[in-house]
C-alpha positions as CSV (number, residue, x, y, z in Angstrom):
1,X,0.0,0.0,0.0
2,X,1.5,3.0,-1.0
3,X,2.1,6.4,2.1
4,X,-0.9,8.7,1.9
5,X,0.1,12.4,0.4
6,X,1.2,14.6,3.1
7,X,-1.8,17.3,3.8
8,X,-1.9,20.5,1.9
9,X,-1.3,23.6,3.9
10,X,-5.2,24.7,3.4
11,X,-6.1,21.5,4.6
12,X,-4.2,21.2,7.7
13,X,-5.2,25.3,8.2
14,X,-9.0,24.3,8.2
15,X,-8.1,21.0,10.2
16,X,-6.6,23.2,13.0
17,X,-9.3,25.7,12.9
18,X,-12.1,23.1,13.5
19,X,-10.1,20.1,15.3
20,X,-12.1,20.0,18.5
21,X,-15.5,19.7,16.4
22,X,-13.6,17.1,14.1
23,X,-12.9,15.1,17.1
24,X,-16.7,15.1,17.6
25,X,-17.7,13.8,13.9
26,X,-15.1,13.1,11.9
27,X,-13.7,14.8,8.5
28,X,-16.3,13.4,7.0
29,X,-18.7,15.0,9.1
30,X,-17.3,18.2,9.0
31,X,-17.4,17.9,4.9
32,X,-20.6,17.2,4.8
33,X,-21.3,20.7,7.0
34,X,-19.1,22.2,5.2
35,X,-21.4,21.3,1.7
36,X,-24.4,22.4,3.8
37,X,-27.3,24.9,3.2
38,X,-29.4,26.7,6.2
39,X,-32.2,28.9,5.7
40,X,-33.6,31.2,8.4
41,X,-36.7,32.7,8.1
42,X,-36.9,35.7,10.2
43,X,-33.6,37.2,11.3
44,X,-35.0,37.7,15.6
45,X,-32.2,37.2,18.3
46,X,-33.1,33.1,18.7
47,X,-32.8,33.3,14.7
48,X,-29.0,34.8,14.5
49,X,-28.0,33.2,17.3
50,X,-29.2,29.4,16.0
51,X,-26.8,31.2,12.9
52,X,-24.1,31.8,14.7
53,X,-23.8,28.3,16.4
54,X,-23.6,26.4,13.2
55,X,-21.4,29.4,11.4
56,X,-18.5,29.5,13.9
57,X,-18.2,25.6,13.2
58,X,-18.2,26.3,9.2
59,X,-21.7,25.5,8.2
60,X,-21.4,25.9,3.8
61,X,-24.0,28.6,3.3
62,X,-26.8,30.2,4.8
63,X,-29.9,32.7,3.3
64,X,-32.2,34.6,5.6
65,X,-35.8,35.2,4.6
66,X,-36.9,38.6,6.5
67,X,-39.0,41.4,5.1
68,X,-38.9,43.7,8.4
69,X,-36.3,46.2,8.9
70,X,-34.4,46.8,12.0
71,X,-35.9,48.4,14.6
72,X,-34.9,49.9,18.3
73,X,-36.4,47.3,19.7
74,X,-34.4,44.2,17.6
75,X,-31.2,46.5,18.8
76,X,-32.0,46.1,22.7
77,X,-32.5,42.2,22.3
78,X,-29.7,41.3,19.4
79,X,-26.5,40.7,19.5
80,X,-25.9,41.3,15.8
81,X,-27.2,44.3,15.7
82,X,-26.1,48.1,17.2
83,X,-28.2,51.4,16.6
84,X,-26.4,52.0,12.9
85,X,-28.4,48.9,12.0
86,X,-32.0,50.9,12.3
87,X,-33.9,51.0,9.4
88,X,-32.3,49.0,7.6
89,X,-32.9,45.4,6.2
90,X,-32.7,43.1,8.5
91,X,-32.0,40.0,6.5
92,X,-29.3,42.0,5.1
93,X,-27.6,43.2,8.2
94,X,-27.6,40.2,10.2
95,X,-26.3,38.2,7.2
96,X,-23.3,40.8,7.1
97,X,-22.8,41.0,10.5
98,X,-23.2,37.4,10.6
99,X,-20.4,36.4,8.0
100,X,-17.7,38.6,9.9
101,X,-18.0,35.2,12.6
102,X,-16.3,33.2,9.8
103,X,-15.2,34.1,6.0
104,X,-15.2,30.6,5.1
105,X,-18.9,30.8,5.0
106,X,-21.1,32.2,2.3
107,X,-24.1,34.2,3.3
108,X,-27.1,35.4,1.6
109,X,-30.6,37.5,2.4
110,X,-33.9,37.3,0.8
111,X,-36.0,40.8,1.7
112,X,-39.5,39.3,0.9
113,X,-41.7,37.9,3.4
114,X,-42.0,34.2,3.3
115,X,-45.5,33.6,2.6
116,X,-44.4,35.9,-0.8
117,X,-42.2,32.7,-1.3
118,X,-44.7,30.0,-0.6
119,X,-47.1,31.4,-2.5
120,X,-44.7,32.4,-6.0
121,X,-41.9,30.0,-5.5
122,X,-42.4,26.9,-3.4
123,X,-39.5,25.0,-5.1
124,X,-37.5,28.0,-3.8
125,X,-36.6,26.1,0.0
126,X,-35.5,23.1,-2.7
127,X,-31.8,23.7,-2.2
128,X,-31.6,23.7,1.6
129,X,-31.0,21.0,3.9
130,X,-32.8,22.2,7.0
131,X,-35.3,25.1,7.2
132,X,-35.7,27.0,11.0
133,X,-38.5,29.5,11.0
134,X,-38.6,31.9,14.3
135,X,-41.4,34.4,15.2
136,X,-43.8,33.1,12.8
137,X,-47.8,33.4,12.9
138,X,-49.8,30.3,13.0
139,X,-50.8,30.6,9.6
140,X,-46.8,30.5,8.4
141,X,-46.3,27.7,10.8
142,X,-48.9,25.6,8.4
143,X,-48.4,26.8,5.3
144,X,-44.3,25.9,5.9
145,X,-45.4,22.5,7.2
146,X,-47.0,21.4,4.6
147,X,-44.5,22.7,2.1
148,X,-41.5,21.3,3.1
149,X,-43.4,18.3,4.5
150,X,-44.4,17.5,0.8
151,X,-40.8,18.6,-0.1
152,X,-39.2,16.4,2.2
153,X,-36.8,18.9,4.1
154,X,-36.6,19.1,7.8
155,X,-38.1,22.1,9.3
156,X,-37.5,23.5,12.8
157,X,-40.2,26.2,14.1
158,X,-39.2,27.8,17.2
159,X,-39.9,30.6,19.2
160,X,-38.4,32.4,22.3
161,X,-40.6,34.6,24.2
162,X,-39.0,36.1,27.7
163,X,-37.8,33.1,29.9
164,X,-39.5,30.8,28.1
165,X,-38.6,29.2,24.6
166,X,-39.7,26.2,22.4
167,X,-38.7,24.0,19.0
168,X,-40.6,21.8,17.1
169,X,-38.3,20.0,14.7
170,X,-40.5,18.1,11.8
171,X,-39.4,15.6,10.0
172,X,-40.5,12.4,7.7
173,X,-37.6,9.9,7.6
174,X,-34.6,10.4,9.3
175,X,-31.8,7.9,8.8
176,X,-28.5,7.8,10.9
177,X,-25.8,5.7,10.4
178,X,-22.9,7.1,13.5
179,X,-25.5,7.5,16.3
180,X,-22.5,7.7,18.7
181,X,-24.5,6.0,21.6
182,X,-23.6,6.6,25.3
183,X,-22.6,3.0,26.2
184,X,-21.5,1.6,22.6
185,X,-21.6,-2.6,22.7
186,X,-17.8,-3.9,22.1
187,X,-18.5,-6.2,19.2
188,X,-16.0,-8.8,20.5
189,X,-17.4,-11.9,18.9
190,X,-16.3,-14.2,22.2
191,X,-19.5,-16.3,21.8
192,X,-19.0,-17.1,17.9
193,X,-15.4,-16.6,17.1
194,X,-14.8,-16.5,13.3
195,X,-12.2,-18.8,12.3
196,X,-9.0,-16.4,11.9
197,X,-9.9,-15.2,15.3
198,X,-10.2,-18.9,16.3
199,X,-6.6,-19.5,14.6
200,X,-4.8,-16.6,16.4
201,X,-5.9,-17.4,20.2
202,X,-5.1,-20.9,19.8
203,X,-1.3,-20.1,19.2
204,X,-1.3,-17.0,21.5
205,X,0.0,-17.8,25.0
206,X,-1.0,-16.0,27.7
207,X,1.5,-13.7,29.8
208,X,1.6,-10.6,31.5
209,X,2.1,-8.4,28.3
210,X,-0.6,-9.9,26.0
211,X,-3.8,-8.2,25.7
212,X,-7.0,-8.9,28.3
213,X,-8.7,-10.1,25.4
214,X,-6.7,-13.2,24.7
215,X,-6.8,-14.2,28.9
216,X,-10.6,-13.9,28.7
217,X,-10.9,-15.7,25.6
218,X,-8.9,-18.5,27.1
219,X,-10.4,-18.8,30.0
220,X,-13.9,-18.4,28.8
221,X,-13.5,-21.4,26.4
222,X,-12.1,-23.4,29.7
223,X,-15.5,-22.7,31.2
224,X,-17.5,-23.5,28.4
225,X,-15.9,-26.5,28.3
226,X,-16.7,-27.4,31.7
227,X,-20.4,-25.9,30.7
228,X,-21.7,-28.2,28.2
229,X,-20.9,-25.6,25.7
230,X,-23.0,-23.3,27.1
231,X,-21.6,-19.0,27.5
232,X,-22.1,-17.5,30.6
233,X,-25.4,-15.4,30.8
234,X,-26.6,-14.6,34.3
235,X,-24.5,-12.9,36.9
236,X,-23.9,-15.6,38.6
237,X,-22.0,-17.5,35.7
238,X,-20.0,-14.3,35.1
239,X,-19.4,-14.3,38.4
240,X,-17.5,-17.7,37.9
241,X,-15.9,-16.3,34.9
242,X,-14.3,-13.5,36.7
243,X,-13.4,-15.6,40.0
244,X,-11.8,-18.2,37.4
245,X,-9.4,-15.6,35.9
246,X,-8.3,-14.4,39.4
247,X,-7.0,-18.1,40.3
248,X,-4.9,-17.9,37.0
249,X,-3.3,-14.5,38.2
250,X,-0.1,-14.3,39.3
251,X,0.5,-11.3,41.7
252,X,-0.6,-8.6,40.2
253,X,-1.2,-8.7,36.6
254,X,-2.6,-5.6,34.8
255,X,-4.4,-7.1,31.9
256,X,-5.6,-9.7,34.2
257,X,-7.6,-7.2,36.2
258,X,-8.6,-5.6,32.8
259,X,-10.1,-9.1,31.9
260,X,-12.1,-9.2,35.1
261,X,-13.3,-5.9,34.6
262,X,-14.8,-6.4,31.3
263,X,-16.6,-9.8,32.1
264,X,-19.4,-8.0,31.7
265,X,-19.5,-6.0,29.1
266,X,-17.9,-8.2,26.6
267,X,-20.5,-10.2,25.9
268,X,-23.4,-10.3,23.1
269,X,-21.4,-8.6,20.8
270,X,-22.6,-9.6,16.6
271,X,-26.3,-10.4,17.2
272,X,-28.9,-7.3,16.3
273,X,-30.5,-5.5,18.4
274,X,-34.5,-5.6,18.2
275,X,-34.0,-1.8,16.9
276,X,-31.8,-3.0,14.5
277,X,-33.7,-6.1,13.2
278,X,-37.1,-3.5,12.6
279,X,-34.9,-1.7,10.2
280,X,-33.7,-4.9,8.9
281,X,-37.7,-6.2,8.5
282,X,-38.5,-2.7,7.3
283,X,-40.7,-2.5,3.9
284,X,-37.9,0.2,2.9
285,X,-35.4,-2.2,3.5
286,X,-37.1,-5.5,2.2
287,X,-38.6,-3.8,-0.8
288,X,-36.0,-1.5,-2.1
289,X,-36.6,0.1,-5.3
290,X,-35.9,3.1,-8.0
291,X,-36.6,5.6,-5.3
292,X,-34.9,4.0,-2.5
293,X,-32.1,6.2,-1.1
294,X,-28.1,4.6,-0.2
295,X,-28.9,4.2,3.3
296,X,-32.1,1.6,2.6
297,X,-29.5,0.1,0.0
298,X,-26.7,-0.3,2.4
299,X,-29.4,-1.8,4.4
300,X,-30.8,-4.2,2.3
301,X,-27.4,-5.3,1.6
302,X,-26.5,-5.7,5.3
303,X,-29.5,-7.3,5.6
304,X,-28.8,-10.1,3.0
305,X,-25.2,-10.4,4.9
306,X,-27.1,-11.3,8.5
307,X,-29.6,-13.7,6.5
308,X,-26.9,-15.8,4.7
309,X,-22.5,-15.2,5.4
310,X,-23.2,-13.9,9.1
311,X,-26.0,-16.8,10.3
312,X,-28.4,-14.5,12.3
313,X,-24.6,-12.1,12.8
314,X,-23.9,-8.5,11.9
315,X,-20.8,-7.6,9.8
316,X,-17.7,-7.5,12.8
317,X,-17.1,-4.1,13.3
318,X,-13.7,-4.0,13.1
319,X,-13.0,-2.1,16.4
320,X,-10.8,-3.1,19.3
321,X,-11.0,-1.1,22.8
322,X,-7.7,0.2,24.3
323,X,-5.9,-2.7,26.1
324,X,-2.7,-2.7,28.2
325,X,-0.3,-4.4,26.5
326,X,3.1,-4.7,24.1
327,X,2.7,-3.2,21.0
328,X,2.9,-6.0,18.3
329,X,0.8,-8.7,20.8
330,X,-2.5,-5.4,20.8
331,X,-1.3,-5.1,17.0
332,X,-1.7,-8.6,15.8
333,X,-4.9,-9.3,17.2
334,X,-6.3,-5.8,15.7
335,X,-5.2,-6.8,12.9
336,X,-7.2,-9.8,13.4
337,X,-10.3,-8.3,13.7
338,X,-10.0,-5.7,10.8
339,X,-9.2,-8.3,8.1
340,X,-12.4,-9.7,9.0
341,X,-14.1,-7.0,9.2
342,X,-13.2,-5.5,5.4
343,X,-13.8,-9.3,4.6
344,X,-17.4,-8.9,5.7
345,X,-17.7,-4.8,4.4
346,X,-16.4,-6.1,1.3
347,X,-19.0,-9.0,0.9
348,X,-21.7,-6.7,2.0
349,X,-20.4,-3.7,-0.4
350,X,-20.3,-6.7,-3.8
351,X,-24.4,-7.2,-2.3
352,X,-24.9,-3.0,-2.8
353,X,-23.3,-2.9,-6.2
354,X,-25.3,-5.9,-7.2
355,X,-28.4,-4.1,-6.0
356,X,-27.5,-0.6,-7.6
357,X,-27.5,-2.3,-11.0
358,X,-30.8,-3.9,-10.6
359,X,-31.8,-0.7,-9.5
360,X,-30.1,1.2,-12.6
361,X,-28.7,3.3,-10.1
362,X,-25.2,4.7,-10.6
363,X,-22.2,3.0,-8.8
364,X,-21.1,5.7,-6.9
365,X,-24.2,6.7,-5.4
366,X,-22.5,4.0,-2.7
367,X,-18.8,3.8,-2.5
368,X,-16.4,1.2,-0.6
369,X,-15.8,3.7,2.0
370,X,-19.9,4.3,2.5
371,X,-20.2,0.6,3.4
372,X,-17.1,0.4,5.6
373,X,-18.5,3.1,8.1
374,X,-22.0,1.2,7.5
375,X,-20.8,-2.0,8.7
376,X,-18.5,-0.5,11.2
377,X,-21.8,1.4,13.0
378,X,-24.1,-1.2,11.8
379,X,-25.3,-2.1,15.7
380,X,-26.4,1.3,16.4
381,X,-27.8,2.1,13.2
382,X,-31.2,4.5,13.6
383,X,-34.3,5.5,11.5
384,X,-36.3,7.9,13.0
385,X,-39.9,9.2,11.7
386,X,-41.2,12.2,12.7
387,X,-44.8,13.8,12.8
388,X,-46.0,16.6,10.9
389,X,-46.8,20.0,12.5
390,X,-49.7,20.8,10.9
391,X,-51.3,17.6,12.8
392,X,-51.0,19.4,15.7
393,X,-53.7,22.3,15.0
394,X,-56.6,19.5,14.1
395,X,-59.0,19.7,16.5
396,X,-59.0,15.6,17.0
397,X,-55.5,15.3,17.7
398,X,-54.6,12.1,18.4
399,X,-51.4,12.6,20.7
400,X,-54.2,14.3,23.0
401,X,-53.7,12.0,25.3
402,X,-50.3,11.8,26.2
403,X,-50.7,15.9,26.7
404,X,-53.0,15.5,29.2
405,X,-51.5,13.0,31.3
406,X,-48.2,15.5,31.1
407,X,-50.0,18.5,32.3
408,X,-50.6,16.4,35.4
409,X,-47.3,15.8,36.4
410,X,-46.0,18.2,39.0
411,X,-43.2,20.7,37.6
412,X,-43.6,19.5,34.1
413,X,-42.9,21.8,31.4
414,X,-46.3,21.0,29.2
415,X,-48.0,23.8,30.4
416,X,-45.6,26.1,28.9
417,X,-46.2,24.4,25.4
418,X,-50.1,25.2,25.7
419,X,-49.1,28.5,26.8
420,X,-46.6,29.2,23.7
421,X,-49.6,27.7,21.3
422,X,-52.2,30.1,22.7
423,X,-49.8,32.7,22.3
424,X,-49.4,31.6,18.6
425,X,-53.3,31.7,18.4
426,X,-54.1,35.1,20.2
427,X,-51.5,36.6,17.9
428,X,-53.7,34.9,14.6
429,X,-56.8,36.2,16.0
430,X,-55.8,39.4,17.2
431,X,-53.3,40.6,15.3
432,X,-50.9,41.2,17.9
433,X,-48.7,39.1,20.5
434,X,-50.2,39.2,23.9
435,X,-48.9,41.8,26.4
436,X,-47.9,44.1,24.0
437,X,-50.7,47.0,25.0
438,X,-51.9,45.5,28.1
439,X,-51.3,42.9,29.8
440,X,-54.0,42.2,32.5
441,X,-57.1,42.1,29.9
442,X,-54.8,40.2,27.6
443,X,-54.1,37.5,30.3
444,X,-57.8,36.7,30.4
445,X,-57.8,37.0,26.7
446,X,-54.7,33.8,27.0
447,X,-56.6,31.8,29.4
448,X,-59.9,31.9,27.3
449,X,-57.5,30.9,24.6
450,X,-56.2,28.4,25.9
451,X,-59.3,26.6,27.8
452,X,-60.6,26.4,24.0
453,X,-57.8,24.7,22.8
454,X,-57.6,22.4,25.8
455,X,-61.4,21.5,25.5
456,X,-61.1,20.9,21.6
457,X,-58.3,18.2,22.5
458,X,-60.8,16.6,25.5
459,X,-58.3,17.9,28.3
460,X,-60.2,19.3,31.4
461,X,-57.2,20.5,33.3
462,X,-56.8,24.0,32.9
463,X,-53.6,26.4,32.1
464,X,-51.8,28.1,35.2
465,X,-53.0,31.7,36.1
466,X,-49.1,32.0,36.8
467,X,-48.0,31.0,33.1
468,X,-50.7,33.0,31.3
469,X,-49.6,36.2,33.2
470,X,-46.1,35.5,33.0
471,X,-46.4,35.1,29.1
472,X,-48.4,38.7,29.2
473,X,-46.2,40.5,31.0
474,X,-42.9,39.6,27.9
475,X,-45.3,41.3,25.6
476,X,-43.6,39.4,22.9
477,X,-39.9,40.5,24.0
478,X,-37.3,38.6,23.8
479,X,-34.3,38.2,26.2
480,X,-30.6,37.8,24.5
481,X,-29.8,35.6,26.8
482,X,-32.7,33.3,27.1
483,X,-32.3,33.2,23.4
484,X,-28.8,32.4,23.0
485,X,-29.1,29.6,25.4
486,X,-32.1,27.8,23.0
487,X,-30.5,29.2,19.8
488,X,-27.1,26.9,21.1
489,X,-28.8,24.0,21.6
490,X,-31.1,24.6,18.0
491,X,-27.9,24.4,16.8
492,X,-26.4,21.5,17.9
493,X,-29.3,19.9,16.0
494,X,-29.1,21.3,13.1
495,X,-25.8,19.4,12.9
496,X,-27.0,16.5,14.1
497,X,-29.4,16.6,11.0
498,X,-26.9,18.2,8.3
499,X,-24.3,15.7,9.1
500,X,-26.9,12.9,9.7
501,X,-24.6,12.0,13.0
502,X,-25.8,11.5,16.8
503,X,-30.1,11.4,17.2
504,X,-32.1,14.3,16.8
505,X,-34.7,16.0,19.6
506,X,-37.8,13.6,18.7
507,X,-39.6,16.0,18.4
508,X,-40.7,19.3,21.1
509,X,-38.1,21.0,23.3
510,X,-39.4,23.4,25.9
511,X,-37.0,25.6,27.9
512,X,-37.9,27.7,31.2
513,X,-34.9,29.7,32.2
514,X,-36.5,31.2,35.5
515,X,-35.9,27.9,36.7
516,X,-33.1,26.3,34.1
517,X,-35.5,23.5,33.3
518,X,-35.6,21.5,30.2
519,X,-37.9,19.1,28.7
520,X,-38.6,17.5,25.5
521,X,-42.1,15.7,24.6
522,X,-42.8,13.3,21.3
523,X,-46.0,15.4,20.4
């Protein structure tokens, strides 16, 4: 194999400008952000500052739909804007204020208002990946839902409104491939060793410097034997296990207590998960066709892999956990487990060719490398399917239920959803948000608002006096940093989606910052 070319200088510039990120999802995932569009409709201070998260790590482009221009009042509550700014476009100064946070990313201002857009060019939100609306009337919310809904691209409607703040992200099909869980599964393969793996233990010996794999591989196959061929599965038998390795120790041995130590989390590695096998037994997967995209290929491929080479086993992932010992003993058993896993990637990436010309498909829609990271993450692969917003304004609204029993729970953060929705539907019906003339007669006006919406859904439990008044008394104001605190975390899905890496919010996030309380509800 020939050296890989040494890095250009612009590469290794960009590599050390974003190397923390890069850490978090790869140069892959930062390529894929970096060949990203965003569009923003409605330039508020949750709007730029939902910008500025995914602009600072070099997000490819951004356009902001806004038709208002700046006033006194978007000066005392954003960031990206100073008293020079009033009067002017404010799509157009954010955007250049916005760009000054990194040259490296283009920028670009539409000074129409949306529903201009919707209603004369509906293909025009086409070219972006993800769509985040802020501020916008009820009537917007539906008409954007059902746009992009039919479109196919993600939408995120939020809205901050003083302490309080809220995003609905909408989505139809959502399919992740590096979900980076919390507690990833070693995929070991003690309890069906291929055969190379097999080969290599049997002439390893064990000492003091060989890896804690090979001692509990050993040792594990003594107690099988003793077993009837049966693995260890409750804690008691791994129990026996780890008190078995500590009668082989002599003195103290470091990957010997490593061994013990991962008894229990070494175990069930190969065999799919039941989230796993429903994508597997997916009509997507089973029944892939002209439309399907590469991840249901890759799928279907892997799929064919479990049913027939892996018997009932996923693809070996490849991927060893640090272990103390010498270099070549950790190195040769690596090596080990990658051969077999590019022998299974490559058997699996033959099936996705195969299917791409059936399909009449062209061969790089999946490449070599696209199949590798597949198999590699294969055990944590994810689909998720959202619901769309405009369900949520029917009057028979089928996730009723699970509202109601929320609202019942002490300190839960439901009420402040029913609270933000009224506010969305007293600004439809009168034309202005609540609190901004008067907020006494206006809190009554909230409450009567909201006990309609509550008794159209079949919920008798009422909204908080508290919340209603609290909601009045903002007037529609926003506070920077109630704002900057939601626009962050707005942000960090957006990459989520763009670089379809880690799970997205599924699918309501509510923040109170008078008490630093977050919640998030599948509504």
């Amino acid at each position: 194999m020939s050296s890989p070319a040494p890095k250009s200088p612009e590469l290794s510039d960009k590599s050390r400008k974003y190397d923390r990120q890069i850490r978090l999802w790869g140069e892959h995932g930062q390529t894929v952000l970096e060949n990203a569009q965003i569009c923003l409709i409605n330039a508020t201070a949750l709007g730029t500052e939902i910008l500025k998260g995914i602009v600072l790590p070099g997000i490819g482009g951004f356009t902001i739909v806004d038709h208002r221009p700046v006033t006194e009042e978007d000066v005392g509550c954003n960031f990206f804007l100073d008293l020079d700014s009033v009067g002017q476009p404010r799509a157009k100064r954010c955007m250049q204020l916005l760009q000054e946070l990194n040259p490296d990313v283009n920028g670009d201002y539409v000074d129409e208002h949306v529903e201009q857009l919707i209603d004369g060019q509906p293909d025009f939100f086409r070219s972006f990946d993800v769509v985040v609306a802020t501020s916008i009337s009820e009537r917007t919310i539906m008409r954007l839902s059902n746009v992009l809904w039919d479109q196919n691209i993600p939408l995120i409607v939020a809205r901050s409104v003083g302490f309080y703040g809220v995003a609905r992200l909408q989505l139809r099909e959502h399919c992740i491939v590096e979900t980076h869980p919390d507690n990833k599964q070693t995929d070991l393969r003690l309890e069906h060793p291929f055969e190379e793996l097999k080969k290599h233990m049997a002439e390893a010996q064990i000492t003091n410097k060989v890896p804690w794999l090979v001692v509990l591989y050993k040792v594990l196959q003594e107690w099988v034997d003793a077993h009837d061929g049966q693995y260890p599965a409750s804690y008691r038998e791994k129990s026996e296990v780890r008190e078995l390795i500590r009668s082989k120790m002599d003195g103290e041995q470091e990957n010997f207590e490593e061994a013990i130590k991962a008894v229990n989390s070494s175990f069930g590695g190969g065999k799919p998960s039941a989230a796993v096998r429903e994508i597997l037994q997916d009509d997507r997967c089973v029944n892939v066709n002209t439309e399907s995209n590469a991840f249901w290929i890759m799928a279907r491929a892997l799929k064919d892999f479990v049913d027939n080479e892996g018997n009932g086993l996923l693809p070996v992932s490849g991927v060893l956990p640090d272990m103390t010992a010498d270099t070549n003993s950790y190195i040769s058993l690596q090596t080990v487990y990658r051969n077999q896993a590019a022998h299974d990637a490559e058997i699996v990436f033959r099936r996705a060719r195969q299917l791409l010309k059936e399909l009449n498909k062209p061969n790089d829609l999946i490449t070599d490398k696209d199949v590798r990271l597949f198999c590699r993450e294969a055990a944590n692969i994810a689909v998720v399917r959202g619901t769309k917003i405009t369900d949520e304004f029917d009057k028979g609204y089928h996730r009723s239920s699970h509202i109601a029993s929320v609202l019942e729970q002490p300190n839960s953060l439901m009420g402040h959803y029913i609270v933000l929705r009224a506010l969305d539907r007293f600004q439809a019906d009168y034309g202005c948000l609540p609190g901004e003339s008067e907020a006494e007669s206006d809190t009554t006006g909230m409450k009567s608002i909201a006990a309609k919406m509550l008794s159209e859904w079949g919920i008798g439990t009422p909204l908080s006096d508290d919340l209603a008044y609290e909601i009045c008394r903002y007037g529609g104001a926003e506070i920077h940093s109630i704002s900057a605190f939601l626009g962050g975390c707005i942000a960090h899905e957006l990459i989520k989606l763009v670089t379809r890496q880690y799970r997205p919010f599924d699918n309501t996030f509510i923040y109170d910052g008078s008490t630093s309380q977050t919640e998030t509800y599948k509504l």
